[in-house]
N, C-alpha and C positions, 0 to 999 in steps of 0.2 A: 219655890217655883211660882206658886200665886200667886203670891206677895209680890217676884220682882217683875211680874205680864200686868199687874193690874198699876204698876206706878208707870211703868210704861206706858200704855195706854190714857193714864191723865195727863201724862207729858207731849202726847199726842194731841188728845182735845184740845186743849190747851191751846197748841199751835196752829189748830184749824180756827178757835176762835179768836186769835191775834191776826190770823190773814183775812180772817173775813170785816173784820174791823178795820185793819189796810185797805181792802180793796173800798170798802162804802167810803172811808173818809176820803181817797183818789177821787173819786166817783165825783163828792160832791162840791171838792176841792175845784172843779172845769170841768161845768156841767156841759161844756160844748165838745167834750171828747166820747167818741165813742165809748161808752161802758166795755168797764174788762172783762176777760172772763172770769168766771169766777173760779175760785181759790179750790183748786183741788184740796180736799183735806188732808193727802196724806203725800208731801212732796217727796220725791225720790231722795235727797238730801236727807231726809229726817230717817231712813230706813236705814242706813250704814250705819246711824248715830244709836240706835236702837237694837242693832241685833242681836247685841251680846245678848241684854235683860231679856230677851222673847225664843232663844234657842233651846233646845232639850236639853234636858239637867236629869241627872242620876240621883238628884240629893232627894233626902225625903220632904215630900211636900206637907210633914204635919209642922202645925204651928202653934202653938202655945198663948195663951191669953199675954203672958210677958212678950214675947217677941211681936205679936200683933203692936203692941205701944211702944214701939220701938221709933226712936226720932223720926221725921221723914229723911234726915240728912244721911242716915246710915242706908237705906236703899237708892239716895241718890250717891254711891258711891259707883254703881255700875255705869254711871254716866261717863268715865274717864277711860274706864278700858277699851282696848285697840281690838277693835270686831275683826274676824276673819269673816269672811264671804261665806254665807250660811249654806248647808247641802239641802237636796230639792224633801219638802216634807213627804214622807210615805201616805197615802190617804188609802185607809183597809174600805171596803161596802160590802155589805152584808151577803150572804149563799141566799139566793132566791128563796130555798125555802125558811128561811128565817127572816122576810119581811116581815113587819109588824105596822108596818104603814102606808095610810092612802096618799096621794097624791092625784092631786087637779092639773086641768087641762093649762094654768098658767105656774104650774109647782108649788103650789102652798101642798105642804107636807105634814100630816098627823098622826098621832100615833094612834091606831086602835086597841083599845082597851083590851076587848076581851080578846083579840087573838093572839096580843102579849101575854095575857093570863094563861090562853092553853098552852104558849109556846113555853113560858117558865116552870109551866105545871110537866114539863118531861123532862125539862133539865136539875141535877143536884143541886145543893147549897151547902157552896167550902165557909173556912174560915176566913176570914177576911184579914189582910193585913191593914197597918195603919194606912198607910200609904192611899190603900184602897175604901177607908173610912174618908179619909180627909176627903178623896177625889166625890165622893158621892154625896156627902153635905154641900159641897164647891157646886158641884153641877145643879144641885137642886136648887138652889138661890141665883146660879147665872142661869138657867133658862128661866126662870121666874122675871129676871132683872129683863130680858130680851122682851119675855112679856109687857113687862111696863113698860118701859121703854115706848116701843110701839102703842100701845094705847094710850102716850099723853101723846105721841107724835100725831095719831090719828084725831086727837080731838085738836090738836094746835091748824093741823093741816086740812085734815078731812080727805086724805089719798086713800083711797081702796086698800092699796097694799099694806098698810102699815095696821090695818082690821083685819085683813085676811091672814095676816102672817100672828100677830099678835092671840087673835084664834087658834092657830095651830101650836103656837108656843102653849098653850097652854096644855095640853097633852105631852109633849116633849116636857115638861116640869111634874105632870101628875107620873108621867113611866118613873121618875129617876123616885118619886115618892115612892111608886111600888116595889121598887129595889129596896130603899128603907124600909118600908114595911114587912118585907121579904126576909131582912136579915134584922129586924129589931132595933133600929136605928133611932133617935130622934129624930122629930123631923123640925131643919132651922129656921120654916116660911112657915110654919103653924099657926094660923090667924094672923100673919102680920097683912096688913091691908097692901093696896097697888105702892112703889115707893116707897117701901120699908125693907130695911134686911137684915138678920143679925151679921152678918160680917160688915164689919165696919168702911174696908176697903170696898166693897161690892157698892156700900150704901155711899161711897164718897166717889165713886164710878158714876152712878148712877143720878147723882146729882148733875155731874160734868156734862154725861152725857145729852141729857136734857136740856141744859143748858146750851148746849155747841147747838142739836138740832132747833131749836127756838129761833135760831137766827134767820133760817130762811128753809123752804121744802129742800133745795140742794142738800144742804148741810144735812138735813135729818135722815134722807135718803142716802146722801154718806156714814153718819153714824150707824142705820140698818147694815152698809156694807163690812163696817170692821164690826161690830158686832158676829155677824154669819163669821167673818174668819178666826175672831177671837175663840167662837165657840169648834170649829172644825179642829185648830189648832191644837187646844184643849182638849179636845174629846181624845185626839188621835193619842199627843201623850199619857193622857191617863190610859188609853188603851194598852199604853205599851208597859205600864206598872202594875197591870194584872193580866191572870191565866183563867180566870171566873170566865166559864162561859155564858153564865146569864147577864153578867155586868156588860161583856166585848159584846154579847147582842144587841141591848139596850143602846151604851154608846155608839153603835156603827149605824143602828139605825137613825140616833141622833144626830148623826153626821153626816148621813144622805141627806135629812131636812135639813140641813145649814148648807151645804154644796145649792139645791136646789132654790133656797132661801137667797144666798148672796148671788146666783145669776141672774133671780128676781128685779133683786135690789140694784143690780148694776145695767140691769135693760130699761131699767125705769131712769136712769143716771145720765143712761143716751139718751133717752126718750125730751131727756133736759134740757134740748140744745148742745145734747153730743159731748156733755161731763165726762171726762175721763177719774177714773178710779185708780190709784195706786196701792197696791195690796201692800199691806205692812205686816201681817202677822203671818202668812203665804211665800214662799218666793215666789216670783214672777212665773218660772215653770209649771209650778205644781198650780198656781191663779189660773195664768191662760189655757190649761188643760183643765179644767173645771167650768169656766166662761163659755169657752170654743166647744163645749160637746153638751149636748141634747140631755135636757131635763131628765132626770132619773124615774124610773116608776118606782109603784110601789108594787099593794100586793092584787095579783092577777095580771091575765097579758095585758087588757085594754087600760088597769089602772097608769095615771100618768104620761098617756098616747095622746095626742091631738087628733 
């Protein structure tokens, strides 16, 4: 399931950085024409083409050092199957009293440490199946990856947002470590510095991604936006391959910060000259009910109020 969201998403970049390279050579091609607008990153066209690889899967998401080296041509083999029109995604948020996170007055969202700590200190600890091994190494390296991400975009750009959010990812990367620590895990991001990952697929994401946002603030304020849905996406299904109440905690509060993270990201997109955003990893339903409604709080009434 990883495996086939994370070639997707390079076949993505990919196409944002082929239009934004169309659009500059038009540009300079008859410099007497109004400039176009720019290249939404994620065209409506490319979303049909894509759903199959990005829809829930029952299969197990463990993967094997052999299957990881597996050609690229054999997961470009989901490129050819006929998508049906995908169903709206379920997004769970957490019982009030299971926040474990603040939230600011413009929704950057983090996790507090120690009120995770007392809240896991009342719940058990089952056994974990693979499923729920795989999903938990996975998360700690992709909100690590959101981390960087954000921190070269912040140093390429110098936008607030992409320090503030990059700030809070860092908590959303240390809970999912406390879960490995919790259940005796390895942990994958163990000294690896900004830009490093042991999975290879995260670390050739990661390159992409950086790459596509270099090209201009639009573009990198776009990649913050599918970043937030890749990760909501993600959280929701691995929520649905375990019954671990510490783990569905962890996750759902991880995916309030991503709901509240990609509103961020896409009010800054208007803020651009009125960028429109096409959600690719979202359907369009479950997007514009996440957009169109008021930043989430965390924990307390005033947390997250304007």
């Amino acid at each position: 399931m990883f495996k086939q969201r994370l070639f997707t998403t390079l076949l993505l970049v990919l196409l944002l950085a082929i239009s934004l390279i169309a659009c500059s050579d038009a540009t300079e091609a008859d410099p007497t024409e109004a400039p176009p607008e720019a290249a939404s990153q994620f065209e409506a066209d490319t979303t049909a083409a894509t759903e199959e690889a990005i829809a829930p899967t029952t299969e197990s998401a463990v993967v094997s050092e052999e299957e990881a080296a597996e050609p690229a041509e054999e997961m470009a083999e989901t490129e050819d199957v006929e998508v049906a029109e995908s169903e709206p995604v379920e997004i769970t948020t957490p019982d009030e009293e299971d926040l474990v996170v603040d939230v600011d007055e413009e929704g950057i969202t983090s996790v507090d440490k120690t009120t995770l700590d007392q809240t896991l200190a009342t719940l058990g600890i089952d056994e974990l199946t693979s499923d729920e091994v795989v999903g938990l190494l996975y998360m700690r390296e992709e909100e690590k990856l959101a981390h960087d991400v954000y921190a070269a975009f912040y140093d390429m750009w110098g936008a607030q947002i992409f320090s503030n959010i990059s700030d809070s990812e860092l908590s959303h990367t240390a809970a999912v470590k406390t879960l490995l620590d919790r259940y005796q895990l390895p942990d994958p991001a163990e000294g690896a510095p900004e830009g490093a990952f042991t999975n290879s697929d995260l670390q050739e994401l990661y390159n992409q991604l950086v790459a596509t946002g270099s090209a201009s603030l639009q573009a990198a304020l776009e990649v913050g936006a599918l970043i937030e849905e890749l990760d909501i996406s993600d959280l929701q299904h691995a929520i649905a391959t375990t019954d671990n109440e510490d783990i569905i905690l962890v996750y759902e509060n991880l995916m309030l910060g991503s709901r509240n993270h990609l509103r961020a990201f896409v009010r800054n997109l208007d803020n651009q000259g009125g960028a429109t955003y096409t959600p690719v990893y979202l359907d369009q339903e479950t997007f514009d009910a996440i957009i169109n409604s008021d930043t989430e709080r965390g924990r307390g009434r005033r947390n997250g109020q304007n």
